[in-house]
Residue frames relative to the residue before (quaternion, step in Angstrom):
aa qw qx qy qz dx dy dz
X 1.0000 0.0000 0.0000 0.0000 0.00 0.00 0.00
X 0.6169 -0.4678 0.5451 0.3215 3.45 -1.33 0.61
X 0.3950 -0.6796 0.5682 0.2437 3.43 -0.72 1.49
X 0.0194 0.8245 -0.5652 -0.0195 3.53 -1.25 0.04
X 0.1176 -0.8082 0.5761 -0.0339 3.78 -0.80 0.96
X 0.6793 -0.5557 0.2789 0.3898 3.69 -1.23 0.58
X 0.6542 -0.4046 0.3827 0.5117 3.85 -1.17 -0.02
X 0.7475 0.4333 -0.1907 0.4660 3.42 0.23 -0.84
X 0.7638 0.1769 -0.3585 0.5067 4.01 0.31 -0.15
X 0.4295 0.6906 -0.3311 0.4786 3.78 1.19 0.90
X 0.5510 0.3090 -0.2773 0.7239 3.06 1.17 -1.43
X 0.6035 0.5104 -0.4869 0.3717 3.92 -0.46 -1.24
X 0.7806 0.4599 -0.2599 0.3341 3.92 0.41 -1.04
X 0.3379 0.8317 -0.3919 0.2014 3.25 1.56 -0.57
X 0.7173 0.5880 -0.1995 0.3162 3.61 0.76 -1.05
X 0.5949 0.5275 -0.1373 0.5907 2.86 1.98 -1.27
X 0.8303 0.2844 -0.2520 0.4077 3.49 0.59 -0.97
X 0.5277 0.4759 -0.4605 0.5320 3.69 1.26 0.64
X 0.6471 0.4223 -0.4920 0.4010 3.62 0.47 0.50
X 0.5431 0.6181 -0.2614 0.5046 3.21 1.63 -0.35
X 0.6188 0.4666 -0.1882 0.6033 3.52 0.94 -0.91
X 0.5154 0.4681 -0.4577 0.5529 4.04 0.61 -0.64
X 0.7600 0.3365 -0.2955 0.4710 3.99 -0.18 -1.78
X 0.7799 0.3517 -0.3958 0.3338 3.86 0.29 -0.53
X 0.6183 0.5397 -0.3029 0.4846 3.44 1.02 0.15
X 0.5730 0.3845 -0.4319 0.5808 3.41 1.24 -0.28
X 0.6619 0.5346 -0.3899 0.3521 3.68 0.52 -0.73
X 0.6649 0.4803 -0.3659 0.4397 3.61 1.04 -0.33
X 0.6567 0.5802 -0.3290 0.3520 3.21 1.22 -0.86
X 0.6502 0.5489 -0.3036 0.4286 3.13 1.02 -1.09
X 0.7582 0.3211 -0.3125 0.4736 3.69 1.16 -0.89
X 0.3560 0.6427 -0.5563 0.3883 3.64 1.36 0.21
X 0.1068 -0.7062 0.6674 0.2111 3.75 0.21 -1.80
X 0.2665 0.7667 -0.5830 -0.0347 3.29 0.87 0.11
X 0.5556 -0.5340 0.4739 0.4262 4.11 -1.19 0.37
X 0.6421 -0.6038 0.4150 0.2255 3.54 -1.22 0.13
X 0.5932 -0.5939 0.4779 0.2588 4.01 0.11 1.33
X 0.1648 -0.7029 0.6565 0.2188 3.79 -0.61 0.86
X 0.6808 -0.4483 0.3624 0.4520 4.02 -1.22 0.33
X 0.7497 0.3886 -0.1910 0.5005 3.50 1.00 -0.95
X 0.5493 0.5281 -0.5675 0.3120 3.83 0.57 -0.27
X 0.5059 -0.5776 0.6348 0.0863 3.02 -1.88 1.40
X 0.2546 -0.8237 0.5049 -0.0428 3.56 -1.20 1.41
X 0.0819 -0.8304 0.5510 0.0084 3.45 -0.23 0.54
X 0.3963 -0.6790 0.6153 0.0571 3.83 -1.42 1.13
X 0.1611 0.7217 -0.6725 0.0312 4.36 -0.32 0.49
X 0.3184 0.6886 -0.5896 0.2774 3.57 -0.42 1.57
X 0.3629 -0.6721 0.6290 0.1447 3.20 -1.28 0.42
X 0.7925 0.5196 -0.0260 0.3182 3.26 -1.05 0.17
X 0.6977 -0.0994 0.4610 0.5393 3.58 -1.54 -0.93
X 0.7303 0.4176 -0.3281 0.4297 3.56 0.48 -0.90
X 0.6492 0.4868 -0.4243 0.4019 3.50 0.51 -0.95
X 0.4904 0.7677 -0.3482 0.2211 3.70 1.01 -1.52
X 0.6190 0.6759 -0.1069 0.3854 2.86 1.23 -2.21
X 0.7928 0.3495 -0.2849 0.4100 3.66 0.00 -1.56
X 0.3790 0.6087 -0.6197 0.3192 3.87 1.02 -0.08
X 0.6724 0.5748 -0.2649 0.3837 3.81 0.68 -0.56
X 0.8049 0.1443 -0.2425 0.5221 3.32 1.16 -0.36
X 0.4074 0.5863 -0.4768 0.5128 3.15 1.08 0.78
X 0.6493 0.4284 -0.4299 0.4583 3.50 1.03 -0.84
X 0.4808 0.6664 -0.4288 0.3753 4.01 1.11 -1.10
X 0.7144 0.5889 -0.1776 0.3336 2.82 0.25 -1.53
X 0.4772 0.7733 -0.1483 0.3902 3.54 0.93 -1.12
X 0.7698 0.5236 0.0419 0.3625 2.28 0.06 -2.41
X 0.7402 0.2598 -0.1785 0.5939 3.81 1.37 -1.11
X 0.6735 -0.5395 0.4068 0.2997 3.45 0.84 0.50
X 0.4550 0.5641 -0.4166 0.5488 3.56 1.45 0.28
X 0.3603 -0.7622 0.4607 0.2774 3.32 -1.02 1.46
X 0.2066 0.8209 -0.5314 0.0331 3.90 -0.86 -0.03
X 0.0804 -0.7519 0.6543 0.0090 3.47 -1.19 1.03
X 0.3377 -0.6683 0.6320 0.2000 3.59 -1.86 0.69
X 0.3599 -0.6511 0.6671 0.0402 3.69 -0.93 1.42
X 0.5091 -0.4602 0.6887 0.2339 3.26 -2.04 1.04
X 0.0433 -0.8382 0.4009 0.3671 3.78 -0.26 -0.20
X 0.2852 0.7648 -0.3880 0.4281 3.16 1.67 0.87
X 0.7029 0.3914 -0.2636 0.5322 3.08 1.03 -1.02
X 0.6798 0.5723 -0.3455 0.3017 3.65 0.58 -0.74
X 0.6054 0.5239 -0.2923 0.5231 3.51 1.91 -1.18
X 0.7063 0.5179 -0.2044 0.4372 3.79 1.48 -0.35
X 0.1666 -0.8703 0.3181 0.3372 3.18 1.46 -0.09
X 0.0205 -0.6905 0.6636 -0.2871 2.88 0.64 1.82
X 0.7865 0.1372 -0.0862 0.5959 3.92 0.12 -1.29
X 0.2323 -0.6023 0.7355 0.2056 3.78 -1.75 0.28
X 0.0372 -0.7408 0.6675 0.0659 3.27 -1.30 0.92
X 0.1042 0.8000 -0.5899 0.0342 3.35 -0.71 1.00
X 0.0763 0.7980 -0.5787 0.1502 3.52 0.92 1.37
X 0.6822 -0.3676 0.5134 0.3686 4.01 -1.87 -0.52
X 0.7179 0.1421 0.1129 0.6721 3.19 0.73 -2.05
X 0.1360 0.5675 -0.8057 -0.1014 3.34 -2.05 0.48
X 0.4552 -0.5651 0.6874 0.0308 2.46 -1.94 0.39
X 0.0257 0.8627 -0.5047 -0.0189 3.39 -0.40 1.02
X 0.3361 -0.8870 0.3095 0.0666 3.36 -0.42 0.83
X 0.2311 0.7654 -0.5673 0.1974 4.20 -0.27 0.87
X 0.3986 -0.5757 0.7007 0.1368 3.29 -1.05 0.94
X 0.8583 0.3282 -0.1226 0.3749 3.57 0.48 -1.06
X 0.4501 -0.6428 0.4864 0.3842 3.17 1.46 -0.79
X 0.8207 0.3884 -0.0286 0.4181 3.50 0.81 -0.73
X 0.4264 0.6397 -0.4462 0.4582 3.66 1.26 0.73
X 0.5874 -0.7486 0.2476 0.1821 3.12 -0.45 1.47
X 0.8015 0.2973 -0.1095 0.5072 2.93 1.08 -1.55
X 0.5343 0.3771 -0.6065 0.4522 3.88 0.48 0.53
X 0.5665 0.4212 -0.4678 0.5318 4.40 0.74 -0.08
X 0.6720 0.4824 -0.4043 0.3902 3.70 0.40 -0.46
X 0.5712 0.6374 -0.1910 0.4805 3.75 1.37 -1.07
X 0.6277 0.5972 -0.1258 0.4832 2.96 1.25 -1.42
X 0.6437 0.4562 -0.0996 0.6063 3.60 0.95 -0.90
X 0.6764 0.4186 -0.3134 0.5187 3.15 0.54 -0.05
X 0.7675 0.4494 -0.3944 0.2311 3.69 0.50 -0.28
X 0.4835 -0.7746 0.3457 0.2163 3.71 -0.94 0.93
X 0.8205 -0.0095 -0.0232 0.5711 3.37 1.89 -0.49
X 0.6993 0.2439 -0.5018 0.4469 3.47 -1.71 0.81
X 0.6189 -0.5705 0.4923 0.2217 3.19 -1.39 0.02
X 0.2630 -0.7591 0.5938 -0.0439 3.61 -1.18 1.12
X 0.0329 0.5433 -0.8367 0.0609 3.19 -1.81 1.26
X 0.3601 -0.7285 0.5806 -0.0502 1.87 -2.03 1.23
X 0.3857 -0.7182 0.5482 0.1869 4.11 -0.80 0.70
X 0.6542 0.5339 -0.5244 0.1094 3.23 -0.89 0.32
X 0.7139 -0.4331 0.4305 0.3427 3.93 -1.41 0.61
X 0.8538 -0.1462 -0.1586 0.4738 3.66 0.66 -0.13
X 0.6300 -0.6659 0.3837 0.1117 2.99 -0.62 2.42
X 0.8379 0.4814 -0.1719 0.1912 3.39 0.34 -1.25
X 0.5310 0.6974 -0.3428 0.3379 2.82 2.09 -1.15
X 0.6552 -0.4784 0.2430 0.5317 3.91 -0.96 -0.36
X 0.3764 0.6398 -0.6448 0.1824 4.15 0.19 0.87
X 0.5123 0.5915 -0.4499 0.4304 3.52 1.78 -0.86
X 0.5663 0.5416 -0.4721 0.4038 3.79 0.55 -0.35
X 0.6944 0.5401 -0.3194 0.3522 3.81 0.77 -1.05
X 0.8441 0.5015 -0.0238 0.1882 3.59 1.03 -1.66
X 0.1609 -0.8257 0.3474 0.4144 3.18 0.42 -0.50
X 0.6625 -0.1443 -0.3598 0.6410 3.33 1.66 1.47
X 0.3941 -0.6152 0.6773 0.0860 3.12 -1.73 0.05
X 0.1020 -0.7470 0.6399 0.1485 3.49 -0.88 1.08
X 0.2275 -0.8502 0.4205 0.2206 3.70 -0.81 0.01
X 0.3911 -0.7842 0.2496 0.4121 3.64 -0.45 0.57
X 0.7834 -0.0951 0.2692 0.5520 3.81 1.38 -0.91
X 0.1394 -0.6112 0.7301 0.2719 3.25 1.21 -1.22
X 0.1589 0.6945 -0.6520 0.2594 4.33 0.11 0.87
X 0.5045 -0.4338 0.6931 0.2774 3.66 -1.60 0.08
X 0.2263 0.6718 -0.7046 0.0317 3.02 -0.85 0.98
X 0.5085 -0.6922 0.4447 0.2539 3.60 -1.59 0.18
X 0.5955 -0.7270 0.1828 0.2889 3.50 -0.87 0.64
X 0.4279 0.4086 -0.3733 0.7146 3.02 1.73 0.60
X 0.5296 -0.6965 0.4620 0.1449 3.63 -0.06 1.47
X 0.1604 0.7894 -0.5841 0.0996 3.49 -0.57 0.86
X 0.7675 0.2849 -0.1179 0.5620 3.72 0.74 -1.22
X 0.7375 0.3697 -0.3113 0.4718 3.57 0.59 -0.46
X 0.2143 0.6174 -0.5988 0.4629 3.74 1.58 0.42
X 0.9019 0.2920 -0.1174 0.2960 3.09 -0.93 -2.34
X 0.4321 0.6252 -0.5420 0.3586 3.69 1.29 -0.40
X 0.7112 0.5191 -0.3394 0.3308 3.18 0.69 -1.83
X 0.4445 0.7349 -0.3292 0.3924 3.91 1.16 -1.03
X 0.7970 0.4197 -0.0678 0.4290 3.09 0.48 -1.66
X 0.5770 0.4912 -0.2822 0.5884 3.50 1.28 -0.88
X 0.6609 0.4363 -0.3919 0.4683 4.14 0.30 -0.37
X 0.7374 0.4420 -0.2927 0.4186 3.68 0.96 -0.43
X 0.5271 0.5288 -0.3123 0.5874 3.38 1.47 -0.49
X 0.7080 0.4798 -0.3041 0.4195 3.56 0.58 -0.87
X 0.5806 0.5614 -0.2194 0.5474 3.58 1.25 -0.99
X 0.7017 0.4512 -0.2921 0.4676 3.41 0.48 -0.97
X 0.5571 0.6638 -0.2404 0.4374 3.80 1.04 -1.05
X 0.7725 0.3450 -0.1370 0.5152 3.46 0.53 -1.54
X 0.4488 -0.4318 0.5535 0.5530 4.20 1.04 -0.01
X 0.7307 0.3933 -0.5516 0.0840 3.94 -0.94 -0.19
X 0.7599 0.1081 -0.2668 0.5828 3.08 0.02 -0.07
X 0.3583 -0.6314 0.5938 0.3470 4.13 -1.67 -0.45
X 0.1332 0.8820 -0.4340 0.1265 3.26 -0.03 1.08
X 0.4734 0.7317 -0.4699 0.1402 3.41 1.42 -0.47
X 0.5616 0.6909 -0.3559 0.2839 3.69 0.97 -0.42
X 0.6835 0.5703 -0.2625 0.3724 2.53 0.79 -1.53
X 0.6679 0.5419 -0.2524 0.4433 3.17 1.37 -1.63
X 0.5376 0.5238 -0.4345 0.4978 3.92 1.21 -0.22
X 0.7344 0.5041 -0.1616 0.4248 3.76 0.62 -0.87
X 0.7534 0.4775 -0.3132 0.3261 3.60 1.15 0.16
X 0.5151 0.5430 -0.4866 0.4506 3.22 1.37 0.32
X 0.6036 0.5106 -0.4043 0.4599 3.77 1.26 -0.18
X 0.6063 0.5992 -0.3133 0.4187 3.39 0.96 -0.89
X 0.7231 0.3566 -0.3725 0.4596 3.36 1.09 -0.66
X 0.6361 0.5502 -0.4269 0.3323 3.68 0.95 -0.28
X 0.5261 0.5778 -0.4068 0.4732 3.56 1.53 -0.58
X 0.7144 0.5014 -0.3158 0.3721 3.34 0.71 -1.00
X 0.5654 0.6314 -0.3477 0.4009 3.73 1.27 -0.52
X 0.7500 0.4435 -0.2362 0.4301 3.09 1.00 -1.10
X 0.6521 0.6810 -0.1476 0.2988 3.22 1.29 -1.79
X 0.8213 0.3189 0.0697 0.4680 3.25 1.59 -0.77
X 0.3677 0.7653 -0.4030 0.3416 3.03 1.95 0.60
X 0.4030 0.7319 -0.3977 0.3791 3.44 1.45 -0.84
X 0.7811 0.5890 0.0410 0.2030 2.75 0.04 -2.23
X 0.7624 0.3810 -0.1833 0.4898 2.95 0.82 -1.13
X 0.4415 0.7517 -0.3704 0.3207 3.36 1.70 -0.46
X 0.4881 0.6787 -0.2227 0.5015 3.41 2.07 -1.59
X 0.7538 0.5525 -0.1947 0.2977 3.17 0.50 -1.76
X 0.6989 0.5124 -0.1501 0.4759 3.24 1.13 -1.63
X 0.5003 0.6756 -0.3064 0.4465 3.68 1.49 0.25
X 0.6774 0.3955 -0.1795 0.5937 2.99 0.76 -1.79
X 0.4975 0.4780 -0.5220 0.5016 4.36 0.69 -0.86
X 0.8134 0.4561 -0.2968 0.2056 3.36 -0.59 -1.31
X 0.6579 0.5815 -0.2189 0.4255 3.37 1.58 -1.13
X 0.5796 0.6214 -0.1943 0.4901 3.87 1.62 -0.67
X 0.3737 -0.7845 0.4916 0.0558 2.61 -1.27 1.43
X 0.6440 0.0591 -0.2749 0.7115 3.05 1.88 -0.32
X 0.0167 0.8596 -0.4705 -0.1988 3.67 -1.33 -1.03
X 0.3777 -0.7592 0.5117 0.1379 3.43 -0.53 2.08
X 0.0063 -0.8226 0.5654 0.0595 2.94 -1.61 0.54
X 0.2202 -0.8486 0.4798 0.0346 3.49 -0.17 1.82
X 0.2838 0.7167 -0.6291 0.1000 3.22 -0.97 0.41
X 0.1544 -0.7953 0.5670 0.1489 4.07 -1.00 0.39
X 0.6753 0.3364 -0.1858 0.6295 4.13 -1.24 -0.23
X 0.9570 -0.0328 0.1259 0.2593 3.03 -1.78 -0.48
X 0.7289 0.4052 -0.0311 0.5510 3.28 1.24 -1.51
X 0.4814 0.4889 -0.5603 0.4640 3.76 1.21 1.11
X 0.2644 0.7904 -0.4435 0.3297 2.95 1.35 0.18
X 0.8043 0.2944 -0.1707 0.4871 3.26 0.17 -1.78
X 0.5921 0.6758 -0.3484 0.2670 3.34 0.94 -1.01
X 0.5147 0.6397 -0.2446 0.5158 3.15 1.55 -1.35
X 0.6988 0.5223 -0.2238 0.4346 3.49 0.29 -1.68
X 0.7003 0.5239 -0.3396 0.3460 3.82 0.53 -1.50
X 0.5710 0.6303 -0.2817 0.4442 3.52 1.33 -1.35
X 0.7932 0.4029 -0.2803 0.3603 3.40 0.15 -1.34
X 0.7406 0.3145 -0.3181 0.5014 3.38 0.96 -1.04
X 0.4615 0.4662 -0.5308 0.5367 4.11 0.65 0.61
X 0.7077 0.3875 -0.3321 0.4886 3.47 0.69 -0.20
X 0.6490 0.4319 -0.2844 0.5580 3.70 0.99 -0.72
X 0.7865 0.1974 -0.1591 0.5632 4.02 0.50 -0.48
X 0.7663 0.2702 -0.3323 0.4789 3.58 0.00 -0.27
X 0.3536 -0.7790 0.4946 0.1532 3.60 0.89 0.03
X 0.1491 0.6873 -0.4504 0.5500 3.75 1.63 1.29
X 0.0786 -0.7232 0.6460 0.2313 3.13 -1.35 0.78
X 0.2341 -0.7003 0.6529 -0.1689 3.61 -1.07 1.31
X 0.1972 -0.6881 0.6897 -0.1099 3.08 -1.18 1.25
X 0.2640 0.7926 -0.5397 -0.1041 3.66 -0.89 -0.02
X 0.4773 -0.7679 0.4272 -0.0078 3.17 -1.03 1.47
X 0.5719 -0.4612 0.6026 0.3114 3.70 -1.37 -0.05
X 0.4167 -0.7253 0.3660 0.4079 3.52 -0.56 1.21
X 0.7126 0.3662 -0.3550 0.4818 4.10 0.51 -1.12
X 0.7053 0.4916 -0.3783 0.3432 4.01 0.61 -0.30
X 0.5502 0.5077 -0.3628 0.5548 3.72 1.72 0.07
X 0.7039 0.2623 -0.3824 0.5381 4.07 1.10 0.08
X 0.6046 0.2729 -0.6099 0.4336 3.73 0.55 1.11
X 0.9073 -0.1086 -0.0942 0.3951 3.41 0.03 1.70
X 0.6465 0.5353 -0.4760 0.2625 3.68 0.16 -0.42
X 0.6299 0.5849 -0.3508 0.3715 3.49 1.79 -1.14
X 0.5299 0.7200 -0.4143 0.1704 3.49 1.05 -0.64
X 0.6145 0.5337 -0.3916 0.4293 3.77 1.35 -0.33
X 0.5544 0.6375 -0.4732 0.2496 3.77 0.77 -0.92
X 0.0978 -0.7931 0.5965 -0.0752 3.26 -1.31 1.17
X 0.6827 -0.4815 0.3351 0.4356 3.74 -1.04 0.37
X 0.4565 0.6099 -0.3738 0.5291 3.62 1.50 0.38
X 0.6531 0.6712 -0.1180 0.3301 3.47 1.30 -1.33
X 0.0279 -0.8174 0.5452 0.1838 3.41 -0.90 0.42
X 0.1130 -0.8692 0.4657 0.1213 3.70 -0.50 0.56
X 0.0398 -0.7196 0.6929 0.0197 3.89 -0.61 1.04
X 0.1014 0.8118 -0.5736 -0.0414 2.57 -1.66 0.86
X 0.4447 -0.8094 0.3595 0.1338 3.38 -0.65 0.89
X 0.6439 0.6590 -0.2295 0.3136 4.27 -0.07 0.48
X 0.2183 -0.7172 0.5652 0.3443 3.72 -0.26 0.16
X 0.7493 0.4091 -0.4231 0.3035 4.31 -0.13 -0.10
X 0.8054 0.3167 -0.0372 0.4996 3.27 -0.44 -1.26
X 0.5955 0.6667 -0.2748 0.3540 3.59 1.04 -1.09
X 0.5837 0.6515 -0.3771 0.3043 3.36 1.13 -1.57
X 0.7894 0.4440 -0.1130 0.4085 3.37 0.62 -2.08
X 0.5906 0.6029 -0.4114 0.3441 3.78 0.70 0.39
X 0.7882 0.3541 -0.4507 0.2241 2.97 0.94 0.04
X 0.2531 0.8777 -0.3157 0.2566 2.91 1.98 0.07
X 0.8233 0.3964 -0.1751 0.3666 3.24 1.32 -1.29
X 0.8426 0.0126 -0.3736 0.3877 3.23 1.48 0.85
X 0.0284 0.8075 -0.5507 0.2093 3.26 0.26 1.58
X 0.6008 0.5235 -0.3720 0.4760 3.19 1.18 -0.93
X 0.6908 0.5149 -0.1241 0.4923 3.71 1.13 -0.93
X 0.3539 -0.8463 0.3204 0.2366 3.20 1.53 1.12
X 0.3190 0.5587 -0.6309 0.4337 3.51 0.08 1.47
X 0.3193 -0.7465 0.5838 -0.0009 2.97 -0.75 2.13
X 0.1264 -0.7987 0.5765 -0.1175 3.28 -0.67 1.98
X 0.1724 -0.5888 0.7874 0.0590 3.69 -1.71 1.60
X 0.1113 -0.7440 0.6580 -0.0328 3.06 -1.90 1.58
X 0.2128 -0.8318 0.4785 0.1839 3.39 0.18 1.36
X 0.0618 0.8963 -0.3871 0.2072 3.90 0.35 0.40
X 0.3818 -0.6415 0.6557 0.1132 3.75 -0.72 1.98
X 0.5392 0.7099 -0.3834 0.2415 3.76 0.93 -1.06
X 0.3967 -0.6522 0.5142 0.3910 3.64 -0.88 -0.31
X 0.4668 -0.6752 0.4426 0.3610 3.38 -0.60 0.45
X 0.5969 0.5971 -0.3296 0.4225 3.45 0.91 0.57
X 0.4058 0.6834 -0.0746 0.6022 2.90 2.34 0.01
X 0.7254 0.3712 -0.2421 0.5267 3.23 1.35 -1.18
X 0.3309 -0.7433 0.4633 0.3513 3.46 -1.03 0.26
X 0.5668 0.6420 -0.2757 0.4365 3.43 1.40 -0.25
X 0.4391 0.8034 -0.3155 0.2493 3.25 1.69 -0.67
X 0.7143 0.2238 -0.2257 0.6235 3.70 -0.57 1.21
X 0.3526 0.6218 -0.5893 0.3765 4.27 0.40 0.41
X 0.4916 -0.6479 0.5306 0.2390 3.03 -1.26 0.07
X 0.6089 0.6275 -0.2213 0.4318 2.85 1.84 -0.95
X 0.6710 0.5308 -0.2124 0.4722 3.58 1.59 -1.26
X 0.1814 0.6868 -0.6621 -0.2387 3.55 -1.04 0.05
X 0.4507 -0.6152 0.6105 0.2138 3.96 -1.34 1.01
X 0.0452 0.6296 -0.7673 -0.1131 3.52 -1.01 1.11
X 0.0918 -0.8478 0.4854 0.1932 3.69 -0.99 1.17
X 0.4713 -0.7370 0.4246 0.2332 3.27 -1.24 0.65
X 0.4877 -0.4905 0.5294 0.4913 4.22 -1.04 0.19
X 0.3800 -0.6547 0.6094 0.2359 3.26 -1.58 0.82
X 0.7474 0.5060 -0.3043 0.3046 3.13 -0.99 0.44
X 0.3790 0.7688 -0.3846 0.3428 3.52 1.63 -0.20
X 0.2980 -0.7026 0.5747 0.2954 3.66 -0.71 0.68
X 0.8644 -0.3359 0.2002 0.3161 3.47 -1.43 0.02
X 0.7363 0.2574 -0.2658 0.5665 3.30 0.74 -1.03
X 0.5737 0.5265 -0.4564 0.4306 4.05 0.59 -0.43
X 0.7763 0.1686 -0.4626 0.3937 3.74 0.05 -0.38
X 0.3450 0.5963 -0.6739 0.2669 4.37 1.20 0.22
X 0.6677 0.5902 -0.3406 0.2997 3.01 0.96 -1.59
X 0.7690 0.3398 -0.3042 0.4479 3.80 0.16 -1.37
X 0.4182 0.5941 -0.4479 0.5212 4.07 1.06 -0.40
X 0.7500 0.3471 -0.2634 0.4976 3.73 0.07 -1.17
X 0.8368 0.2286 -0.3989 0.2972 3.93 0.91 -0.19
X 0.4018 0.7129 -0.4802 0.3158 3.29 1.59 0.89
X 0.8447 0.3545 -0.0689 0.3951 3.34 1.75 -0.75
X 0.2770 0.5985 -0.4280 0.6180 2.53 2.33 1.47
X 0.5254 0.7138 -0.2224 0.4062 3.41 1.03 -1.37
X 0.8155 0.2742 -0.0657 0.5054 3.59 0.73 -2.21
X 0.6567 0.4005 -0.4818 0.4198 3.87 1.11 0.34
X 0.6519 0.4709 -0.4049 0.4352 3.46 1.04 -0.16
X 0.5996 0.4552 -0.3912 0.5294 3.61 1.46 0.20
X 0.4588 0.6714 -0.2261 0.5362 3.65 1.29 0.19
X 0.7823 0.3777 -0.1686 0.4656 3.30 0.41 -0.88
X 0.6340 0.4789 -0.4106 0.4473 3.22 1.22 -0.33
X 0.4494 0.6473 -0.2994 0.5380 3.74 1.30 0.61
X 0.6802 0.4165 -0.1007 0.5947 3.50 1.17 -0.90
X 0.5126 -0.6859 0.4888 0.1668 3.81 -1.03 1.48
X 0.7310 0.2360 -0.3694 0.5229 3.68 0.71 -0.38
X 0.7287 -0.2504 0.5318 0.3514 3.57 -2.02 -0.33
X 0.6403 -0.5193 0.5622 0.0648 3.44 -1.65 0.94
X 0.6872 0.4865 -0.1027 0.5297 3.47 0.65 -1.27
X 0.7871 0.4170 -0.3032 0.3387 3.37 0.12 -1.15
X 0.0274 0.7518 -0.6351 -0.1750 3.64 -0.42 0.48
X 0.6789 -0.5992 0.3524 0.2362 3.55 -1.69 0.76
X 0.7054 0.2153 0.0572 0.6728 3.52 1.13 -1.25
X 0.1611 0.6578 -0.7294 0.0964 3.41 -1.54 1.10
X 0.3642 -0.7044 0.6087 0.0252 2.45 -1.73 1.24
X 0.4364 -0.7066 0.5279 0.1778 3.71 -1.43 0.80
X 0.6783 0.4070 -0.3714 0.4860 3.63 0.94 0.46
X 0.6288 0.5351 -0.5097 0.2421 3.03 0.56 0.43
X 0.7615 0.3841 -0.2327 0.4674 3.25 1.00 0.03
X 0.2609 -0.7992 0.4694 0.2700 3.93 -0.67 -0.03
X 0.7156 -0.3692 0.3106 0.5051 3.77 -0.42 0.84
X 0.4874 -0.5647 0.6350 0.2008 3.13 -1.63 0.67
X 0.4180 -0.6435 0.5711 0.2916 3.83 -1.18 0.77
């Protein structure tokens, strides 16, 4: 069986099991050989999940250099709901064993495919024509270490093939997450209040940083048992914000457009987090009672602040839960298809 350990000595391990993940990912790469990414090859993402959440980050990288690339439901793709006919995919398992990114996988007719997931061996090696692994780490069933692994694995992998230069960054994120453990224990203590106190809770966030947003939702849904939605930052103000009430919590995640949202309801007691590179002189909400500013280091490249974003809002659900009568871990309703036998 897939070893496994609690939310909290997972996240806590993060530091440890991204230096692991760095050496086991370079070791695959190096025995992968993969060939070198032309400037123009189109990229595709087939994940479910926590996984899918992730590739908003390297889709946003990617972007960013003018390199074309999209993230796939891989439900829909194994249904021929979507058609991928990218160069490179990326397929995506923490476990190795989610049906529908190997079904997706099987389905494609061209370029070549690697594949992400903590245990290499299970049946994705059957889908890919390689597989990088993360460690084979404890991780917890609300996803915490095999999240940012995966982070870290898209920049190593990116950096590897010529597209993007990332190897630094990818050297600099197991520290980044330990600064962030520590740097933000305070803080989130605030945070994990205003979570716990909500009846619902949006989460904005756009580029790179829908990442976490993505990530915060699910696991406020998976552990705080909250329903939570999170959105695109300009596609949550043509309507979704219009329900939020003094019942409401709102996080948001970004340095542009982000700044000025909460401004427009604080007065309308919705207790708003602004994760934010920005100065707080920048913000117009800055100094509410309603607002609290978690700030970020300038200068963080793309995948290093998904990464430290994804441990501010690991950080504020395990400070949360201690607010909430049941366990973290325990989820209410499971399902037998989502996974395929251990080897």
């Amino acid at each position: 069986m897939e070893p496994k350990a609690s939310f909290v000595d997972a996240m806590r391990a993060q530091p440890e099991n991204l230096a692991i993940a760095r050496d086991t990912v370079l070791r695959d790469l190096a025995a992968a050989d993969l060939e070198p990414w032309g400037a123009d090859d189109s990229v595709a993402v087939l994940a479910m999940g926590a996984s899918l959440n992730s590739a908003h980050t390297l889709v946003a990288a990617l972007a960013a250099a003018g390199r074309p690339a999209t993230a796939f439901v891989a439900s829909d793709v194994a249904d021929g709901l979507a058609v991928v006919r990218a160069d490179r995919t990326i397929v995506v398992s923490e476990s190795g064993r989610s049906p529908e990114p190997l079904a997706a996988a099987r389905t494609l007719t061209s370029g070549t495919s690697v594949g992400i997931s903590n245990f290499p061996e299970q049946p994705i090696k059957d889908t890919v024509d390689a597989v990088l692994g993360l460690g084979g780490f404890p991780d917890s069933p609300v996803y915490t270490s095999g999240f940012t692994a995966t982070i870290l694995a898209y920049a190593l992998l990116l950096d590897s093939v010529g597209a993007l230069d990332a190897a630094d960054e990818a050297t600099r994120i197991p520290s980044r997450a330990e600064e962030a453990l520590g740097g933000y224990a305070a803080i989130a203590e605030t945070i994990g209040r205003v979570l716990a106190d909500a009846t619902t809770i949006d989460v904005v966030g756009r580029g790179g940083s829908l990442t976490a947003a993505s990530e915060l939702s699910l696991m406020v849904r998976e552990g705080l048992r909250t329903p939570s939605t999170a959105f695109e930052t300009f596609q949550y103000l043509h309507g979704p914000m219009e329900v939020l009430s003094s019942d409401d919590a709102l996080v948001v995640f970004g340095d542009g457009r982000e700044l000025s949202i909460p401004s427009s309801v604080l007065d309308a007691g919705v207790r708003v987090v602004l994760v934010t590179s920005a100065s707080p002189d920048s913000v117009p909400g800055a100094g509410h009672d309603n607002l609290t500013i978690v700030p970020l280091p300038a200068g963080l490249g793309i995948f290093e602040r998904a990464v430290v974003e994804t441990v501010i809002g690991q950080l504020a659900i395990a400070a949360a839960i201690q607010h909430k009568p049941y366990p973290l871990e325990d989820f209410l309703y499971h399902q037998d298809d989502t996974k395929l036998p251990v080897r």
